[in-house]
C-alpha positions as CSV (number, residue, x, y, z in Angstrom):
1,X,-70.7,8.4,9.6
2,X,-67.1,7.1,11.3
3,X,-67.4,4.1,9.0
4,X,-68.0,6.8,6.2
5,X,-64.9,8.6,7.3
6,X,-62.4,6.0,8.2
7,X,-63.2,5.1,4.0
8,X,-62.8,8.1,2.4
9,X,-59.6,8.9,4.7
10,X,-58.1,5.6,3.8
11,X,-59.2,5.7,0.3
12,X,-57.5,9.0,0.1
13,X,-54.5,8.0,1.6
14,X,-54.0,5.4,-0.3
15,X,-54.6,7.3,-3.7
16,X,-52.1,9.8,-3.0
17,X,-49.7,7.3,-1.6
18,X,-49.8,6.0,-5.8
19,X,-49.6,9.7,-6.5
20,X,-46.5,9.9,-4.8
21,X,-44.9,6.9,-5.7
22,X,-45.7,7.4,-9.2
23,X,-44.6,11.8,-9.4
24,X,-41.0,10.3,-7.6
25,X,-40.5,6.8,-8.6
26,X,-41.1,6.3,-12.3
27,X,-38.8,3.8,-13.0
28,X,-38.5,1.5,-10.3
29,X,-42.8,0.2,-10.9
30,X,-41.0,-3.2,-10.5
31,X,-39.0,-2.7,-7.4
32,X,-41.1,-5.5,-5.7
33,X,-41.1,-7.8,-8.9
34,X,-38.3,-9.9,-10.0
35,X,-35.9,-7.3,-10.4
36,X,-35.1,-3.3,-10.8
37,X,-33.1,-2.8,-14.3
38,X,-31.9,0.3,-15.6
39,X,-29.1,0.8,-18.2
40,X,-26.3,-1.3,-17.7
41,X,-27.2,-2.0,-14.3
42,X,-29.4,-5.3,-13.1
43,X,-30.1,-5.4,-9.4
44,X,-31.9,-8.4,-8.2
45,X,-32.9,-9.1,-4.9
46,X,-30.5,-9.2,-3.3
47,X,-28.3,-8.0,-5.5
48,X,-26.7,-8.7,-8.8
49,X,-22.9,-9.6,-10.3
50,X,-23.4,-7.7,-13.4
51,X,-21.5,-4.5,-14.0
52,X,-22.7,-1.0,-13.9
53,X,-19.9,1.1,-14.7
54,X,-16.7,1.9,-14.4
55,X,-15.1,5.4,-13.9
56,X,-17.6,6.3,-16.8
57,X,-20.7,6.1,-14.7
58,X,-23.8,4.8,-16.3
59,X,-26.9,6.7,-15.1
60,X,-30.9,5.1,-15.1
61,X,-30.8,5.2,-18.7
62,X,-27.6,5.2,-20.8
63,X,-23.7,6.1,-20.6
64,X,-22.5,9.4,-19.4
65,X,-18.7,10.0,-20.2
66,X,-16.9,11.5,-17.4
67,X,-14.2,12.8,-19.9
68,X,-12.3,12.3,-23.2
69,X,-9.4,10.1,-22.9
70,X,-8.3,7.6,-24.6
71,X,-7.5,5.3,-21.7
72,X,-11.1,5.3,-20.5
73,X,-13.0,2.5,-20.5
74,X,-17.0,1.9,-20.1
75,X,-19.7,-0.9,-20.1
76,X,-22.1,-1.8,-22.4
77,X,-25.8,-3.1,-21.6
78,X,-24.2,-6.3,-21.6
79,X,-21.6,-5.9,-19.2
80,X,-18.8,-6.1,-21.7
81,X,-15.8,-2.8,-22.1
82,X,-16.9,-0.9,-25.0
83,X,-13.8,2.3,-26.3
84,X,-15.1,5.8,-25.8
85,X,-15.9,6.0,-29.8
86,X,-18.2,3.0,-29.3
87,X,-20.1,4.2,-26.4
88,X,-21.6,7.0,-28.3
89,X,-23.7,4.7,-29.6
90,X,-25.4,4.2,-26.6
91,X,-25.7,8.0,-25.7
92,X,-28.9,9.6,-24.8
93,X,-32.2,10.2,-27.5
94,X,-32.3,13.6,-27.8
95,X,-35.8,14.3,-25.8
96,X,-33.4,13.8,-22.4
97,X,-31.3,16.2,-20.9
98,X,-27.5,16.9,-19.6
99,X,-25.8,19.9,-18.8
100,X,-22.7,20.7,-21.1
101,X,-20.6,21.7,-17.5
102,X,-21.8,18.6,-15.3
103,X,-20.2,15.1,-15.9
104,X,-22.8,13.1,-14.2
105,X,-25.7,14.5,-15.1
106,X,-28.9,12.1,-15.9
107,X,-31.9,12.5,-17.3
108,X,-34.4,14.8,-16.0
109,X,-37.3,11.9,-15.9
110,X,-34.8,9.9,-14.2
111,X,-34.2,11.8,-10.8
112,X,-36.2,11.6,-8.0
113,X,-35.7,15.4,-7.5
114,X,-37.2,17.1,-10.2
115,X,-37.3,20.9,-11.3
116,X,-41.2,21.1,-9.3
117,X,-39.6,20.1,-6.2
118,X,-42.2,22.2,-3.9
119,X,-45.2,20.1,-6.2
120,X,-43.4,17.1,-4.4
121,X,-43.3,18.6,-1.1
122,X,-46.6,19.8,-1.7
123,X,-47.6,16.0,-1.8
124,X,-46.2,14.8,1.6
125,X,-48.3,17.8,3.0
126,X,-51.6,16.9,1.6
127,X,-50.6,13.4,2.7
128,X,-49.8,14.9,6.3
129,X,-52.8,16.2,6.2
130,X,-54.7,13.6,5.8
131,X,-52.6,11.1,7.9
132,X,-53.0,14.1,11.5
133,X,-54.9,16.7,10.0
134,X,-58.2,18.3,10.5
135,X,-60.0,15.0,11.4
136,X,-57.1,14.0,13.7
137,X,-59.4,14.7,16.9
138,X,-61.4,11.3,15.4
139,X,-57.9,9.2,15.0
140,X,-58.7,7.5,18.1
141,X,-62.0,6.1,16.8
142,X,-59.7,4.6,14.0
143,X,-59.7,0.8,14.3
144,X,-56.2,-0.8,14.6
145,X,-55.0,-1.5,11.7
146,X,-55.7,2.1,10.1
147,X,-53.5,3.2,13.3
148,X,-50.4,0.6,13.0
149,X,-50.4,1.0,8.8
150,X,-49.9,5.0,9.7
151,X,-47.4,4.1,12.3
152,X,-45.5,2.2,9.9
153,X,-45.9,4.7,7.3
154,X,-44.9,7.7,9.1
155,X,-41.2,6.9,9.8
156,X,-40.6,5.9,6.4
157,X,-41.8,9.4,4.9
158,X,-40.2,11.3,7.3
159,X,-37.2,9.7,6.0
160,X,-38.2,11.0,2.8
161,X,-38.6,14.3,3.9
162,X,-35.1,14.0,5.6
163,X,-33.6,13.4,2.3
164,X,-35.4,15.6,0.3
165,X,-34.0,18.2,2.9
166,X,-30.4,17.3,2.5
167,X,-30.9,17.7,-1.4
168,X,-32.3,20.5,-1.0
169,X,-29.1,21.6,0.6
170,X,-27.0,20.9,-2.3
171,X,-24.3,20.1,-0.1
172,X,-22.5,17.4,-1.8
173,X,-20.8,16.1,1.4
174,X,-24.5,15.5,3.0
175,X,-25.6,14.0,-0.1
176,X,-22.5,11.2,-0.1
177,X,-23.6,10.6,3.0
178,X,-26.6,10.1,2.9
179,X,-26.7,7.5,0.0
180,X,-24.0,5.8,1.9
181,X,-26.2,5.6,4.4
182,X,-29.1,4.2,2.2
183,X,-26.5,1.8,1.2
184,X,-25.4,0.6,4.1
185,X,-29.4,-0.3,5.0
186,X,-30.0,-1.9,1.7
187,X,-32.9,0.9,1.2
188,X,-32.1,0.0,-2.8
189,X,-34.9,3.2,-3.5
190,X,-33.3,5.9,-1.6
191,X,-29.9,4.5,-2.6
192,X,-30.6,5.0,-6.5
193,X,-32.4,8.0,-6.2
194,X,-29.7,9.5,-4.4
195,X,-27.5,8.5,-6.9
196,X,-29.4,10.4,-9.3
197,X,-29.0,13.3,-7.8
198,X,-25.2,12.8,-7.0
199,X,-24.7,12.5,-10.8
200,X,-25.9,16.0,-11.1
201,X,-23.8,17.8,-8.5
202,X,-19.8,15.5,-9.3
203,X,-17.7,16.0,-11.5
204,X,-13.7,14.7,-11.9
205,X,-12.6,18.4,-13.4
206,X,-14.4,20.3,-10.7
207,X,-13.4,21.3,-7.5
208,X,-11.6,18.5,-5.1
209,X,-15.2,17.4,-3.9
210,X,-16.5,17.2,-7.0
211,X,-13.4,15.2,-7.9
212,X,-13.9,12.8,-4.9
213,X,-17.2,12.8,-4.9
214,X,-17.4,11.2,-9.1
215,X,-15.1,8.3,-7.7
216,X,-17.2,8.1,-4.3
217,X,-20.3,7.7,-6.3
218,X,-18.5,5.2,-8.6
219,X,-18.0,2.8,-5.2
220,X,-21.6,2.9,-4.2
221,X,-22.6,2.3,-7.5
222,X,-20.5,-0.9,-7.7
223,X,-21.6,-1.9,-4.0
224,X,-25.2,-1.6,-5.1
225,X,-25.1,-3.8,-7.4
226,X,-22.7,-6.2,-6.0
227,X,-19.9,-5.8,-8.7
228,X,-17.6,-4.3,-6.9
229,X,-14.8,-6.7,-7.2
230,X,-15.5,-7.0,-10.9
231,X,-14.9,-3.2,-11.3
232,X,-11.7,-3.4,-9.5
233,X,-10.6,-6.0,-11.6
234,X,-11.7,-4.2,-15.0
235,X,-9.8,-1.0,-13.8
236,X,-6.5,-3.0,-13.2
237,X,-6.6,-4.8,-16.9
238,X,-7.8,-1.7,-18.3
239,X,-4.6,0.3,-16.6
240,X,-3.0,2.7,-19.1
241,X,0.4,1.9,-20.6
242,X,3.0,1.3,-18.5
243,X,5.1,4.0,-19.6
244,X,1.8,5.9,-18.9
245,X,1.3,4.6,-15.7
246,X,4.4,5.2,-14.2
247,X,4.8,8.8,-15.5
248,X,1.0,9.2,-13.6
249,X,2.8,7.9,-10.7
250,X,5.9,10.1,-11.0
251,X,3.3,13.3,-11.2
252,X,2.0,12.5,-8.1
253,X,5.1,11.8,-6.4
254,X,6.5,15.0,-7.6
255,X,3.4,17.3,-6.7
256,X,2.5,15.9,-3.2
257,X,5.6,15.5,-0.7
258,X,3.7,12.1,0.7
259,X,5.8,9.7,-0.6
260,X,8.9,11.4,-0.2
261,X,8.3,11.6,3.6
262,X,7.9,8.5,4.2
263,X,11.0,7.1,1.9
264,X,13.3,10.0,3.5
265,X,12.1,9.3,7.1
266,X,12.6,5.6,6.5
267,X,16.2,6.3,5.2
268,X,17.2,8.4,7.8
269,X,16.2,5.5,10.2
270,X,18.4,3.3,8.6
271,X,21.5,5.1,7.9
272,X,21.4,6.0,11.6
273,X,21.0,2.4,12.5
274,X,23.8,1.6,10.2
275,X,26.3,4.4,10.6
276,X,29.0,1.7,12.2
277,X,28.3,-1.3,9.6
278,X,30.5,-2.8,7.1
279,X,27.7,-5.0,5.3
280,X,24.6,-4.0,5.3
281,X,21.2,-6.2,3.9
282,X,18.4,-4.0,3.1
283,X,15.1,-6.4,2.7
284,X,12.2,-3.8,0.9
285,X,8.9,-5.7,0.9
286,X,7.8,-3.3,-1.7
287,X,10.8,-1.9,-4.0
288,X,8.5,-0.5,-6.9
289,X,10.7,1.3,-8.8
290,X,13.5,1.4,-6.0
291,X,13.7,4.9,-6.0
292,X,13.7,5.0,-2.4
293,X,16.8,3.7,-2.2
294,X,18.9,6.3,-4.4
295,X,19.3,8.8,-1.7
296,X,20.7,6.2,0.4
297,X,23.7,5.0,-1.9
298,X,24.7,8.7,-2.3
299,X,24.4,9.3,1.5
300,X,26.0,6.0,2.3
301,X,28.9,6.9,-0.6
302,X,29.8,10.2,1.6
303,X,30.0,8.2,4.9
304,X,33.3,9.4,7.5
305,X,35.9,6.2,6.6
306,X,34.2,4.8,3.3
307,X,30.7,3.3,2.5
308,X,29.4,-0.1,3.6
309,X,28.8,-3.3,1.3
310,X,25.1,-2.7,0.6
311,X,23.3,-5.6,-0.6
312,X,19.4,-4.8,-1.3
313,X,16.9,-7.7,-1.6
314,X,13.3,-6.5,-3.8
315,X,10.3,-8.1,-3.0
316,X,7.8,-7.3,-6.3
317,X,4.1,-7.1,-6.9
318,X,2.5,-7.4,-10.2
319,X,1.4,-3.4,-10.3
320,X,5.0,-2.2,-9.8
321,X,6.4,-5.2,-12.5
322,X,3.7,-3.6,-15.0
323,X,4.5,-0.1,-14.1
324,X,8.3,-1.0,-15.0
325,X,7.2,-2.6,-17.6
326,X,9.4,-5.9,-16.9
327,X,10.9,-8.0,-14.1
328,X,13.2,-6.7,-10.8
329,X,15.9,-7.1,-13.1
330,X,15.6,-3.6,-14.0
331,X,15.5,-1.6,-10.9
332,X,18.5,-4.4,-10.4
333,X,20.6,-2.6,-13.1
334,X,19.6,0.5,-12.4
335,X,20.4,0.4,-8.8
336,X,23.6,-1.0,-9.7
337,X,24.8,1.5,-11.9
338,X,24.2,4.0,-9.7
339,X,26.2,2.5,-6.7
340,X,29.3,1.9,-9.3
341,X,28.7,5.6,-10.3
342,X,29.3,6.5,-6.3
343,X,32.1,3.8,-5.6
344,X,29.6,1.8,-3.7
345,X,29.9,-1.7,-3.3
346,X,26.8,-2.9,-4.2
347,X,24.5,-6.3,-4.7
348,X,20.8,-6.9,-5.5
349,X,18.6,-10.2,-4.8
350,X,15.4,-10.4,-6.5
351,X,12.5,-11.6,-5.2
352,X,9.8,-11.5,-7.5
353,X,6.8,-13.3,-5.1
354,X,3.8,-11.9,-3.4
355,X,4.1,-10.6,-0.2
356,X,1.5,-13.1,1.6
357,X,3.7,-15.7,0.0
358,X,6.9,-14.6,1.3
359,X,8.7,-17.7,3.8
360,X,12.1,-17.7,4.8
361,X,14.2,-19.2,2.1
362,X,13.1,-16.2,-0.2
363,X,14.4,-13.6,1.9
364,X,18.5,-14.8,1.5
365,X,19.6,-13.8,4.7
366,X,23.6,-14.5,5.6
367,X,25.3,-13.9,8.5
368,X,27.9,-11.3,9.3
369,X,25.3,-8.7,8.0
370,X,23.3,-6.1,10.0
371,X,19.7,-6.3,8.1
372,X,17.3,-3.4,7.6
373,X,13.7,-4.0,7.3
374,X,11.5,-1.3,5.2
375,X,7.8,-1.4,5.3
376,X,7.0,1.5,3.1
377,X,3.7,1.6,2.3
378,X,2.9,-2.6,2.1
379,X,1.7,-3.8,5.5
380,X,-1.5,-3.0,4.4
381,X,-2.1,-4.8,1.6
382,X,-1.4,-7.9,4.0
383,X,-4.4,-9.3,5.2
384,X,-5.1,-9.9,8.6
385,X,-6.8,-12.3,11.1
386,X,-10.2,-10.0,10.0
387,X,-10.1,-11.9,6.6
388,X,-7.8,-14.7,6.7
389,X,-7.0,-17.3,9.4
390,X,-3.5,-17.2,7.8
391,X,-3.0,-13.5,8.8
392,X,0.0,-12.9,6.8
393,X,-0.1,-9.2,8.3
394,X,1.3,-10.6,11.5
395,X,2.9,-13.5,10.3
396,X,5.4,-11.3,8.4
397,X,6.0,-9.4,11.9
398,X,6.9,-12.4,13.2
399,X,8.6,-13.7,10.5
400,X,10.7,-10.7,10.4
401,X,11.9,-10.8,14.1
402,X,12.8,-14.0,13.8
403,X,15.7,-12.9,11.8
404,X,17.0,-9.8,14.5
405,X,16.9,-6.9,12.5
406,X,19.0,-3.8,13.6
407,X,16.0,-1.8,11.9
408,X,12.4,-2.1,10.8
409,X,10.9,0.8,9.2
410,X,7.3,1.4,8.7
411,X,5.3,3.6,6.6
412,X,1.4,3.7,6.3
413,X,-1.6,5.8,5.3
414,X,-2.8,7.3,8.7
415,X,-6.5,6.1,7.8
416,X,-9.0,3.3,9.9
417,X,-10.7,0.9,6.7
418,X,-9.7,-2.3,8.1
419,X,-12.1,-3.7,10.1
420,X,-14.6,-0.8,10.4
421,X,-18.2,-1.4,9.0
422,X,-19.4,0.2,5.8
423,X,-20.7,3.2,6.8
424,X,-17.7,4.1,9.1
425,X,-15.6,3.4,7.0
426,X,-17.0,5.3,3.9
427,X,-16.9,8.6,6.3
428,X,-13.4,7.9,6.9
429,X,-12.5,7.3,3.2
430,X,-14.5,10.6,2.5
431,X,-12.4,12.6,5.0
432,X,-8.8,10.9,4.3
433,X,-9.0,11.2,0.4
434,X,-10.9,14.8,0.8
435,X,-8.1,15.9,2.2
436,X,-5.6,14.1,-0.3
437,X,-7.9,16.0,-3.6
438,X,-7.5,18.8,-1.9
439,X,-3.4,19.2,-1.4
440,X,-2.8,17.6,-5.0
441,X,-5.2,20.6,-5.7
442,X,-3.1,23.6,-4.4
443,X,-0.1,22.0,-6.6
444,X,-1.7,20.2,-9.7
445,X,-3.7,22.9,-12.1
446,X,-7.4,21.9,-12.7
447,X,-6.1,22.6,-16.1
448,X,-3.3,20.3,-16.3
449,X,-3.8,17.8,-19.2
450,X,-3.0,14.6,-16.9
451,X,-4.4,15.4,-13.6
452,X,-7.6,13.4,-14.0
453,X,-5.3,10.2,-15.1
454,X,-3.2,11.1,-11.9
455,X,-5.7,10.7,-9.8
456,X,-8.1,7.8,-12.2
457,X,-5.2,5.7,-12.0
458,X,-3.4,6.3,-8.9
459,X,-6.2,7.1,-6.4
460,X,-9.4,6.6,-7.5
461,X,-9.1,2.7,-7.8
462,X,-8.3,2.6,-4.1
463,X,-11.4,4.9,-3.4
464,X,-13.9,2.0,-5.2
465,X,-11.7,-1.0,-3.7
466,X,-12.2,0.7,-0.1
467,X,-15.9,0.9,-0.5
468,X,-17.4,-1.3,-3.1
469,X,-15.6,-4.2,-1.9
470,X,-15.5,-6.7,1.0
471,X,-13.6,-9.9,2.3
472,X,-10.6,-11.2,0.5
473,X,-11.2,-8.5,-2.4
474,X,-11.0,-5.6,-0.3
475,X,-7.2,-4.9,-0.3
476,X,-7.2,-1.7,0.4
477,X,-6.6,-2.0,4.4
478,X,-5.2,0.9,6.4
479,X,-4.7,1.0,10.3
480,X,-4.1,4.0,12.2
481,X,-0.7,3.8,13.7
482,X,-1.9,3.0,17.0
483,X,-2.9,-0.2,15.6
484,X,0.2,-1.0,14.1
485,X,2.1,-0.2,17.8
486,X,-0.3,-2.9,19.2
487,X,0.8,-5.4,16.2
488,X,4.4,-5.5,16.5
489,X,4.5,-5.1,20.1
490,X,2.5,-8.5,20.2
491,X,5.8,-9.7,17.8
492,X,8.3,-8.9,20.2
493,X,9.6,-5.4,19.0
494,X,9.9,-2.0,20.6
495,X,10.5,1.1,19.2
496,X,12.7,2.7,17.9
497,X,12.4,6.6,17.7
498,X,13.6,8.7,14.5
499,X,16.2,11.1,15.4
500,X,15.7,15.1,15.8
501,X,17.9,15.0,12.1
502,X,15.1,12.6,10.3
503,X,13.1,15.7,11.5
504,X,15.0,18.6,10.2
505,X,15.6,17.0,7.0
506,X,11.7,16.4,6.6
507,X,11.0,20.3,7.4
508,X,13.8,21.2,4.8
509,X,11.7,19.4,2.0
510,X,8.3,21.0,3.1
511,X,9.8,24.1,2.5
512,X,9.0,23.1,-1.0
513,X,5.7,22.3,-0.8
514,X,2.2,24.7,0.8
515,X,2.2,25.6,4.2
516,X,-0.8,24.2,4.6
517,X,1.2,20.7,5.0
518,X,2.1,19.9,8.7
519,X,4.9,17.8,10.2
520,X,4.5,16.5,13.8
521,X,6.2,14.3,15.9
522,X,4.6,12.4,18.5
523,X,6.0,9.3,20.5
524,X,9.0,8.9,18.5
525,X,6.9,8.4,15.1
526,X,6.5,11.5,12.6
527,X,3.2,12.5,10.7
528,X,2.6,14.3,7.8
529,X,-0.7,15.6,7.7
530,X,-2.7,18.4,5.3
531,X,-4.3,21.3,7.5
532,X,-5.3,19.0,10.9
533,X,-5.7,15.8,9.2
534,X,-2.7,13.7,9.3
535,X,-2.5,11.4,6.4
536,X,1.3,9.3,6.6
537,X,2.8,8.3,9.6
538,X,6.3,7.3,9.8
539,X,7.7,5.2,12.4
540,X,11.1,2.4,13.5
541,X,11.3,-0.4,15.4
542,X,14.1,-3.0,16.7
């Protein structure tokens, strides 16, 4: 009679384990075969180089099109860019599903959540039940290995049952989350069904969550399958024009006061530093556009007993040079022309190299001049000792005292993604750039024709580079500000702390801006912050 019970219990179990794994997994049959293939995607075990997607994520079974532009980009099944118009062709057959209002919406026999929900949930009761129900007053007479193949079982479906209850939910943030999580444990099932469901709920024209979440998703997507770096890539050669790209840059510099604080607490620095100085060298490690350094002429033009000689030395990278759409030698002009406009006797020295590649000799450094130092949002692009045995972020530190600066300014995202694990470091991405969506929200209409390229191009590629990639490809390396204190103390500098006027002039130009952006100052360093999470910290050394 046992004998007859321990069979029909295990029998049972078994079939509605199949049951189970067929009503929630349809597609994945070959999850322990070679390989789990889906449209677009090929994960192998352990993973795969092929691309997924891009910004257009790619569901189980075909293309969805986050929006119509004519600077997006997808992936056909082969990996290759296809245009918008020639991804129709690979659209969904017309028995499958999407909702006109969701983005990221997949096919209905592709999510592991479907409308019968409680038929599911009904499932992993009857297989409760036969696992500790009625007959569990016999589970003792069970030999071994029925005992250890439920104790291994059990876990696993309560994770289920976890997951299905943060679904249930619909809270978006729980959702990330979770698959991060899923991620971050290889659990390649939970992972992609997760994903699924995410598809359904983001969406880059829908509230700031919604926007984050469609480039969150995007990351773990390319982690998943391992093509993380290749994404990154695609999005920088598929980059809009660069008259497009630098007015998406000049939108978000207008609408959010972040870059403005940091060039205006940086100039205040200086100028103070320099108030008494003939000559003065300015060495930017990142001069972009050099728009930083406009306010600084006109306020060093109005100095008490004439301006200085101001000559400005601009280190380049390839995104600013394509943004300008040429060589230094145009900020060079256009820096110049503005000093002559102000009686301003002016120079500039280009210095068209990488940063990590930066030695002495490129710097042009002569004596009789007091040098400036700006760091303005750079340093961490630098990698460290984390990733390179070269460490160029401390290098340049050292590199930089060695030539006895009056001034060093520093600028950087107030955000930990350097060295933290995955998972950490996905929660902290997810709570930095929540808080960015939001505050470009309150200024930038939903409505407003280029918002999603504002934030496609100029946020959203950081967001995948943060998460989907690792090593020497992750470039996208902040450090909270107490991190930064500990590096340049270890090169020999102390600080050097703004002055209550760097502070004045900051609150003048939030006036401008919501009053849910805060201003605090703290040890001698300022922070910019939106509601109670600071985001730029600005700080001087000497």
């Amino acid at each position: 009679m046992q004998a007859s019970e321990r069979h029909r219990s295990s029998s049972m179990h078994y079939q509605l384990m199949q049951q189970t794994e067929a009503y929630c997994l349809p597609q994945y049959q070959a999850l322990y075969g070679n390989d789990i293939r889906s449209h677009g995607t090929h994960f192998s075990t352990p993973c795969s180089s092929e691309l997924y997607c891009t910004l257009e994520s790619s569901s189980a079974t075909g293309i969805f099109h986050v929006y119509d532009s004519p600077s997006t980009v997808s992936f056909s099944p082969s990996g290759s860019p296809i245009s918008q118009q020639d991804s129709k062709s690979y659209s969904y057959p017309s028995d499958q599903h999407q909702s006109p209002d969701n983005t990221y919406s997949s096919p209905m026999s592709g999510s592991c959540v479907t409308d019968d929900l409680h038929s599911f949930q009904h499932k992993l009761r009857e297989l409760e039940s036969v696992m500790f129900g009625p007959d569990s007053d016999n589970i003792d007479s069970y030999d071994s290995t029925i005992k250890e193949g439920i104790n291994f079982l059990w876990p696993e479906m309560d994770g289920w049952r976890q997951t299905m209850a943060v679904i249930s939910s619909k809270d978006l943030i729980q959702v990330l989350v979770a698959c991060a999580k899923a991620v971050s444990d290889n659990d390649l099932l939970m992972a992609q069904c997760l994903m699924d469901e995410l598809r359904q709920m983001v969406s880059v024209s829908g509230e700031p969550i919604h926007r984050l979440g469609a480039y969150m998703l995007e990351g773990l997507v390319a982690r998943l399958s391992a093509s993380g770096s290749s994404i990154y890539k695609a999005l920088r050669c598929k980059e809009p024009a660069s008259v497009e790209l630098l007015s998406y840059m000049h939108i978000l510099y207008e609408v959010c006061p972040y870059f403005k604080f940091g060039y205006m607490s940086a100039n205040g620095a200086i100028a103070e530093a320099m108030k008494d100085e003939e000559r003065v060298h300015i060495i930017d490690f990142q001069i972009a556009q050099g728009s930083q350094w406009i306010t600084l002429i006109q306020a060093f033009a109005a100095r008490p007993g004439g301006p200085p000689h101001i000559r400005i030395t601009g280190i380049d990278d390839s995104t600013s040079a394509y943004a300008r759409g040429g060589g230094l030698n145009i900020v060079g002009k256009r820096l110049s022309k503005l000093a002559e406009k102000f009686n301003v006797p002016f120079e500039f020295h280009a210095a068209a190299i990488s940063g990590c590649n930066v030695q002495l000799h490129n710097l042009g450094v002569r004596p009789g001049e007091a040098l400036a130092v700006n760091f303005a949002f750079m340093l961490h692009h630098m990698p460290d000792e984390s990733v390179s045995t070269e460490n160029h972020r401390d290098r340049l530190l050292r590199l930089v005292k060695s030539l006895s600066p009056k001034v060093v300014t520093l600028v950087e995202q107030e955000s930990n993604t350097n060295t933290a694990p995955f998972l950490p470091r996905f929660l902290e991405a997810l709570d930095y750039y929540k808080a960015m969506f939001e505050s470009i929200d309150v200024t930038l209409p939903r409505d407003h024709k280029e918002r999603i390229n504002v934030e496609q191009h100029c946020l959203a590629r950081d967001v995948v580079n943060i998460i989907a990639c690792e090593g020497v490809e992750r470039v996208e390396r902040h450090e909270v500000l107490g991190k930064w204190r500990a590096r340049f103390a270890m090169a020999g500098f102390t600080p050097y702390p703004l002055s209550s006027l760097v502070n004045s002039t900051i609150k003048k130009l939030l006036e401008n801006y919501s009053d849910r952006y805060t201003l605090q100052e703290r040890d001698g360093a300022l922070y910019l912050g939106w509601m109670n999470r600071d985001l730029v910290a600005s700080c001087a050394w000497k």
